[in-house]
C-alpha positions as CSV (number, residue, x, y, z in Angstrom):
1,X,0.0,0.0,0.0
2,X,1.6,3.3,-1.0
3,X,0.5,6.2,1.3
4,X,-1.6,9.2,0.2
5,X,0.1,11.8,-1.8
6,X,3.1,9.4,-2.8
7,X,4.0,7.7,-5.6
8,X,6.3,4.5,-6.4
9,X,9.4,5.0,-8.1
10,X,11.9,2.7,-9.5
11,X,15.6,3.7,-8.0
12,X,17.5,3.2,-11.3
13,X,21.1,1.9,-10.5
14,X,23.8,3.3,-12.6
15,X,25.5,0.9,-15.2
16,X,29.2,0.6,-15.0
17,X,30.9,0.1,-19.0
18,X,31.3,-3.3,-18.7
19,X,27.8,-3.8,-17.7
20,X,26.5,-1.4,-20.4
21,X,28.7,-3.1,-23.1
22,X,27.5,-6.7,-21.9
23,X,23.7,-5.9,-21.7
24,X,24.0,-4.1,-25.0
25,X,26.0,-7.5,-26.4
26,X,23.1,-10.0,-24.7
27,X,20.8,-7.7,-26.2
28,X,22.0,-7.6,-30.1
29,X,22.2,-11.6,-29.5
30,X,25.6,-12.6,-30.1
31,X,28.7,-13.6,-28.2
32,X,32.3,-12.7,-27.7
33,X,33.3,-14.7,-30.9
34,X,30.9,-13.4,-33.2
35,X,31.6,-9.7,-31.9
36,X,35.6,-10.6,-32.4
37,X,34.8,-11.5,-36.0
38,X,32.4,-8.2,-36.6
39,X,34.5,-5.7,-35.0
40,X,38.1,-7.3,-35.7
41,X,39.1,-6.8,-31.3
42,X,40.1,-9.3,-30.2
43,X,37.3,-11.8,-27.7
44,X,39.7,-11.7,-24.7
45,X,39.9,-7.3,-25.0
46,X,36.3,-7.3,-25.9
47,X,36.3,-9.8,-22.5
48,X,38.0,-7.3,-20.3
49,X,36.4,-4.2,-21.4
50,X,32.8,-6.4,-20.3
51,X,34.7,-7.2,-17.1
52,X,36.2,-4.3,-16.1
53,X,39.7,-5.9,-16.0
54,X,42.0,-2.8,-17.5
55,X,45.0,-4.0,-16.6
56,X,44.8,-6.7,-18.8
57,X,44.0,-4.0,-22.0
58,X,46.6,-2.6,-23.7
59,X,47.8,1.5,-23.6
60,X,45.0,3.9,-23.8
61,X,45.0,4.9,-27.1
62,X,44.1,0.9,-28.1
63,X,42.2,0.4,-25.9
64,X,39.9,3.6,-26.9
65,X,40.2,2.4,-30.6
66,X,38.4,-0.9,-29.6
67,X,35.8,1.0,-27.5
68,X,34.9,3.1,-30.0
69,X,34.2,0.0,-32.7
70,X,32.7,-2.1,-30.3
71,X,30.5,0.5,-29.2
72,X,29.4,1.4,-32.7
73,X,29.0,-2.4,-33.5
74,X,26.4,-3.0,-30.3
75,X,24.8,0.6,-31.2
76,X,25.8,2.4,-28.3
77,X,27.0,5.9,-28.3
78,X,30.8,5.9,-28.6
79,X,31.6,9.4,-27.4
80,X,29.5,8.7,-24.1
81,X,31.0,5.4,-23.6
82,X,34.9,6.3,-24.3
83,X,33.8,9.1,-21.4
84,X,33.0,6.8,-18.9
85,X,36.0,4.6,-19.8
86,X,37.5,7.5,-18.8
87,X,35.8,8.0,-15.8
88,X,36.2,4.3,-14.2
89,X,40.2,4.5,-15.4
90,X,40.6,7.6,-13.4
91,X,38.8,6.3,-10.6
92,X,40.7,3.5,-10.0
93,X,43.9,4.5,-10.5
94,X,43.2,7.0,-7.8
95,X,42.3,4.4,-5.5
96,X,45.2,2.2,-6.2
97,X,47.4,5.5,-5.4
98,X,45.4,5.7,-2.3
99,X,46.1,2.2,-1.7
100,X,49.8,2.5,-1.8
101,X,50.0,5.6,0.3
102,X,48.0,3.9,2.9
103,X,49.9,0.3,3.1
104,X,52.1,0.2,6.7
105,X,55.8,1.3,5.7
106,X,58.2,-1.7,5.8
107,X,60.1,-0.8,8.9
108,X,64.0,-1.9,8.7
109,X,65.5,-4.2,11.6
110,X,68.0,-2.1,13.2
111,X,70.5,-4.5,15.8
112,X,70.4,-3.5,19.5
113,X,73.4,-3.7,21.5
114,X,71.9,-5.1,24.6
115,X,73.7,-6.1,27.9
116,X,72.5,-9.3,27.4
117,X,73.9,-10.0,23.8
118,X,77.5,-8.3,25.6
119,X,77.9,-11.2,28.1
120,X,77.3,-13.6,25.9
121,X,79.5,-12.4,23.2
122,X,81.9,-12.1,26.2
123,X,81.5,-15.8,27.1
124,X,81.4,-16.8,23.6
125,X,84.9,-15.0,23.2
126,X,86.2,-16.8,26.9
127,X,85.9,-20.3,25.7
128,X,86.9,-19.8,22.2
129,X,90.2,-18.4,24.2
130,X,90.0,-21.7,26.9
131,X,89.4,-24.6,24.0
132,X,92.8,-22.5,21.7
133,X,94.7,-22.7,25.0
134,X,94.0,-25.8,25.9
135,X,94.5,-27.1,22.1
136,X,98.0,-24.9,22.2
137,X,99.0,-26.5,25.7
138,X,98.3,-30.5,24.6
139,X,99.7,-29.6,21.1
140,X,103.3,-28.5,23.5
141,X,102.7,-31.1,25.7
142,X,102.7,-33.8,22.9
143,X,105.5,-32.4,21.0
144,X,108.8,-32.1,21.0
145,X,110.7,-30.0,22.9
146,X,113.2,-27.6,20.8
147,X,116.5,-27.6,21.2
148,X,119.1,-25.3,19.8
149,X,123.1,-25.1,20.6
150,X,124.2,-21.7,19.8
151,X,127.4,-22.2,20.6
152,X,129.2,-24.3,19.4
153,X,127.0,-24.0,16.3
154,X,129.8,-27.0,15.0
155,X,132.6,-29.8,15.6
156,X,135.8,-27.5,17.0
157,X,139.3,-28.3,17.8
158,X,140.4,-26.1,20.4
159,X,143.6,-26.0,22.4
160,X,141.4,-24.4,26.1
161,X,140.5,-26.2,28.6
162,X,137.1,-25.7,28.9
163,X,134.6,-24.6,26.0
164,X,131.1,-22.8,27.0
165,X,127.7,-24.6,25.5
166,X,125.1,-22.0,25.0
167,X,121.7,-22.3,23.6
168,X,117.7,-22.3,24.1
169,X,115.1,-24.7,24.4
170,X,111.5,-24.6,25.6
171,X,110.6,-23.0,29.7
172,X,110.1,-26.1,32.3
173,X,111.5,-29.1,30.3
174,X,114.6,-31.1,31.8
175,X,117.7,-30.3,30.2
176,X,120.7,-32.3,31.0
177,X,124.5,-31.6,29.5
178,X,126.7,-35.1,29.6
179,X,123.9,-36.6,32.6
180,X,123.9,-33.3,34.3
181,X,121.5,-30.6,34.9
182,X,121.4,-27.4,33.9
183,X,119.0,-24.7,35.0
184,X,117.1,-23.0,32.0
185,X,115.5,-19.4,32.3
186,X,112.2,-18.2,32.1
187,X,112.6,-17.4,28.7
188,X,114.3,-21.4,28.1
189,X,117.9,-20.2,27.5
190,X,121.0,-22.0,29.0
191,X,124.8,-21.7,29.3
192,X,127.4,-24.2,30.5
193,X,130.8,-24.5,31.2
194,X,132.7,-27.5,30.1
195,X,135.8,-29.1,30.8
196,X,137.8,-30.9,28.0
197,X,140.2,-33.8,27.9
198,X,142.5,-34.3,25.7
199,X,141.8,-35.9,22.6
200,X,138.1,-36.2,20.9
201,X,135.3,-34.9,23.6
202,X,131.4,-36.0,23.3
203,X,128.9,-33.7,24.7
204,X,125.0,-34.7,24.6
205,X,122.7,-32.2,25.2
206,X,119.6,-33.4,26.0
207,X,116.2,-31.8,26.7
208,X,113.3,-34.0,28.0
209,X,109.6,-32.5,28.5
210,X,106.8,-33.7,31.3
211,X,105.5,-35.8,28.7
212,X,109.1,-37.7,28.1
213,X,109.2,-36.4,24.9
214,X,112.8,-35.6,24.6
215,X,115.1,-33.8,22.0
216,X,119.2,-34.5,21.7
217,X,122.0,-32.6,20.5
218,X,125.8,-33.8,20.5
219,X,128.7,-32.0,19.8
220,X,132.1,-33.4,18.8
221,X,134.8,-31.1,20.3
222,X,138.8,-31.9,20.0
223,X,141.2,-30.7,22.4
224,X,144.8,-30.5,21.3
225,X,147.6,-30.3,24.1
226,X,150.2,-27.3,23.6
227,X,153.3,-29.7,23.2
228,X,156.7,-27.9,24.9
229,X,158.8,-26.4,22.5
230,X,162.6,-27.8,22.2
């Protein structure tokens, strides 16, 4: 029942192009093949135009071309229909600007130094140090030991009593000159006196670590006696 003083009205809904194009298409009674065939476009443009897909048209001045003929071919007026192309273009490309002005920024990771992160890199940094100590100490422990004479760096004859043995080895091992001891620095240097017989002399010098790994040098030294003169 309408009330008094009122009338009914259709609300008329306004027709987008591709639903203009596709009515007027359904209503000339022929499909996309046919209209391909009449208007020379292409079924899959003449598709899109109906479907509103413009991104899969080609550049504008195409894609006008094709409106135009198709519109002439389904009796519709071209001028009116290339203006709403141009209306619906416009419209969305302003809301795909809108789009992309509104989408959340894509925020870098920046690294933060925490206190956390600095004792860990600090006990990270500790047993690297403990496990190349430990790898350095059973490495020397395992070898070994160097020895080095100095001097004599070769076989002498001499005509002194006594000749000094100098060289260096490695700090804490057991060095030994002919079966005796001699006391090595910090740094693993040593120096001996030694007495000579007359004749050919043998001296073994001998260093021994703490894991009886042992290293020997011998020196051949030949004393000649000063023989009175007549």
């Amino acid at each position: 029942m309408v009330a008094a003083g009122f009338t009914r009205r259709k609300i008329r809904t306004v027709q987008t192009l591709g639903e203009k194009l596709s009515r007027a298409r359904k209503r000339k009674g022929v499909d996309l093949i046919e209209a391909e065939l009449a208007t020379k476009v292409r079924a899959k443009y003449l598709e899109a135009l109906e479907s509103g897909d413009f991104e899969f048209l080609p550049n504008d001045i195409y894609t006008k071309g094709f409106l135009t003929v198709y519109a002439q071919y389904l009796g519709l007026d071209a001028k009116k229909i290339a203006e709403l192309y141009d209306l619906e273009r416009s419209s969305r490309k302003s809301e795909d600007d809108q789009t992309f002005l509104t989408a959340k920024p894509v925020k870098e990771k920046s690294l933060v130094i925490t206190s956390k992160m600095v004792v860990i890199c600090l006990a990270a940094l500790f047993c690297l140090s403990a496990v190349v100590y430990i790898v350095f100490q059973v490495l020397s422990f395992a070898s070994v030991p160097r020895l080095v004479i100095d001097s004599p760096n070769r076989d002498l004859i001499v005509e002194s009593e006594t000749i000094k043995i100098i060289g260096v080895t490695d700090p804490g091992v057991n060095l030994r000159i002919n079966k005796e001891a001699i006391p090595v620095t910090s740094d693993g240097k040593f120096e001996r006196e030694v007495t000579l017989q007359s004749g050919l002399n043998t001296i073994i010098v001998t260093a021994t670590n703490k894991a009886n790994k042992e290293a020997s040098k011998v020196v051949i030294v030949e004393r000649k006696v000063k023989t009175a003169e007549k």
